[in-house]
N, C-alpha and C positions, 0 to 999 in steps of 0.2 A: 437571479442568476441560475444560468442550467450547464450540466453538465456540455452542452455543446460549446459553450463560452471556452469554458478550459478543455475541449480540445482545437478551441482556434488559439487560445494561448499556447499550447505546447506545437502546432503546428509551424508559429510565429519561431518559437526558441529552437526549433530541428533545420529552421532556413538561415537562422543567425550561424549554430553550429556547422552550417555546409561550410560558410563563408568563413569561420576562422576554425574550427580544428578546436577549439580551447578546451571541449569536455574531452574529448579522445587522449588531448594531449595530460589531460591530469588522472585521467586512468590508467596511463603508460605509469607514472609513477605510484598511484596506487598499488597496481599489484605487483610492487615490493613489500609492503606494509602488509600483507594479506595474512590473517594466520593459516598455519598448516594445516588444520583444517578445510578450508576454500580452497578445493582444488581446480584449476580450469587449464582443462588439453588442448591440446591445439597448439600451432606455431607463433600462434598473436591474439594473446592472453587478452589485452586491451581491447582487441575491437568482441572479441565474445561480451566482456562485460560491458562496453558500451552500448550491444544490442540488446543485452538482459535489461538494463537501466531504463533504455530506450522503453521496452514492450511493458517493463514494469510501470513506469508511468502515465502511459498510454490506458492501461487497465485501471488506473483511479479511478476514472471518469466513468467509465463502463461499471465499475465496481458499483457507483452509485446511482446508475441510471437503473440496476440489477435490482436493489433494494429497495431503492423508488418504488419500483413498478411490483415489483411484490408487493409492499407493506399496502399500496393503493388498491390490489386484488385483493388484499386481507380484511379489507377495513380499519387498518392500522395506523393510518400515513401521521395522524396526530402525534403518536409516539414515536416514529423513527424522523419525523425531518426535522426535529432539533440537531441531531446527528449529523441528516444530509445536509444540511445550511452551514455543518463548521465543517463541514468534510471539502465544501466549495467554498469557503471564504478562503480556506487554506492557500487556493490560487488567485482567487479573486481579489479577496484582500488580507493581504500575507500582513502579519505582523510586524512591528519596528527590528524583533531579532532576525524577519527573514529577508527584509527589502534590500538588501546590501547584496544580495546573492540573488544572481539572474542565470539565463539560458540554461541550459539544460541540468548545469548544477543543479541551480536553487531549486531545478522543479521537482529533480529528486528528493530533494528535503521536503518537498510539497508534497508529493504522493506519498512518500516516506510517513508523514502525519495522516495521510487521507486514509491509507491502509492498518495502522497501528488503530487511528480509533474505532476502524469499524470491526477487526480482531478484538479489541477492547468492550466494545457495542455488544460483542458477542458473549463475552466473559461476565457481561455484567446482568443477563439474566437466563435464571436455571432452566426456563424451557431451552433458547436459543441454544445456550452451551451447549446440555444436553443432547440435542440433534449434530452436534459434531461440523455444524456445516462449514467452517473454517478447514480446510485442507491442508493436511502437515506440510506440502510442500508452498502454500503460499506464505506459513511459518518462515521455514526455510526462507522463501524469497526474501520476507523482511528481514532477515538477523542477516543474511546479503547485504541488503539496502543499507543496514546497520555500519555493518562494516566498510562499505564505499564511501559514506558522511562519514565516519572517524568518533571516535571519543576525543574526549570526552563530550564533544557538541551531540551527538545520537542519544547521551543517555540526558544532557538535558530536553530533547527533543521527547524521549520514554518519557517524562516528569511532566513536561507540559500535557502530555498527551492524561495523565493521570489524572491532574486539576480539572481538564476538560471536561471527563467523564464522572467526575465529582460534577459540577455543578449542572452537567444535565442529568445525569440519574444515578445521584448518589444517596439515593436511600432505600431500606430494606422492600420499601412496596414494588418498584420496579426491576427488582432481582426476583421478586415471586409473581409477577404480572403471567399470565398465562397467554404467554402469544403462539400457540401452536397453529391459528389461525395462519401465522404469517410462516411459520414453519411447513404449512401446507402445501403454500404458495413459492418455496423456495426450493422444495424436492420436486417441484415440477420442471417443466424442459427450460423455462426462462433460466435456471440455475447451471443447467447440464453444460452449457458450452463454457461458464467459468469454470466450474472445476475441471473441467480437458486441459482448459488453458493453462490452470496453475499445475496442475499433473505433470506439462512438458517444459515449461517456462525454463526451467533451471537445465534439462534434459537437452532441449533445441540448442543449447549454446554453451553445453559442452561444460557446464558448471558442474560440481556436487561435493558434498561433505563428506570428509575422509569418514571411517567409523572410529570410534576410540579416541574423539576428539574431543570430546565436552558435549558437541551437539548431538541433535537426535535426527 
């Protein structure tokens, strides 16, 4: 499966949502739940966060085409596409807790996973960390995404994501594995146009976190 698969499935779910409204219409009630912190301006709160959702998931795929093609320019692809294979099953083949959840919901809950474990991919070795390459504001997007799924289902979502990265690299060798090779290949231009993206994501559509809320 390639990342183009899931974006003809999410192309699939934005034709279904023309036809009925159904995501729009549960972000209309979302952002009452919203904590103080999440602020978003504008006259019609709903469709800002529906386009964030939108773009947020749209960039899974890309997320992973990103990595891909680095780790292959590193000599790496060995160690990272255990990663990318659960980052696209996530769409491809969703698990029994996600198959109940379709159209553009469930795909939030999809990328919502695809982008938590590759934040997590990131945490889990001191070169990668190190180089910082995860951007506060794609942070930011996810603890969004957080909040649009709901607790308590988000933080069983965090826990799955936990187990995951347990059994692909949960032991101390691949926390000290030395991939700066692949850190080479990620501070080059192939990288430059996702972090633009996550720099405005939240910006474009009139999002942001109040200060003095919990978040950073």
């Amino acid at each position: 499966m390639t990342p183009q698969i899931v974006l003809e499935i999410i192309d699939q779910a934005r034709r279904q949502e023309a036809r009925s409204g159904a995501f729009l219409q549960q972000l209309k009630s979302t952002c009452a739940r919203l904590p103080e912190s999440v602020v978003v301006d504008g006259y019609q709160p709903a469709t800002s966060l529906f386009q964030f959702a939108v773009e947020y998931i749209e960039m899974a795929p890309r997320l992973v085409e990103c990595v891909d093609a680095c780790a292959r320019e590193a000599g790496v692809s060995r160690l990272f596409q255990p990663f990318l294979d659960a980052a696209i099953r996530y769409f491809t083949q969703p698990s029994v807790l996600l198959v109940r959840f379709d159209g553009l919901d469930g795909l939030l809950i999809r990328a919502y996973l695809c982008h938590r474990l590759m934040e997590e991919m990131h945490d889990s070795n001191r070169s990668i960390r190190a180089s910082e390459l995860i951007d506060l504001e794609a942070t930011r997007a996810n603890l969004l995404a957080h909040e649009l799924i709901g607790e308590p289902f988000a933080n069983e979502l965090d826990d799955s994501i936990t187990v995951t990265v347990l059994q692909i690299a949960g032991t101390p060798d691949y926390y000290n594995l030395d991939l700066d090779p692949f850190i080479d290949q990620v501070n080059n231009r192939a990288w430059d146009w996702m972090r633009q993206y996550w720099e405005s994501l939240l910006e474009r559509n009139h999002i942001h976190f109040s200060l003095g809320s919990g978040y950073f």
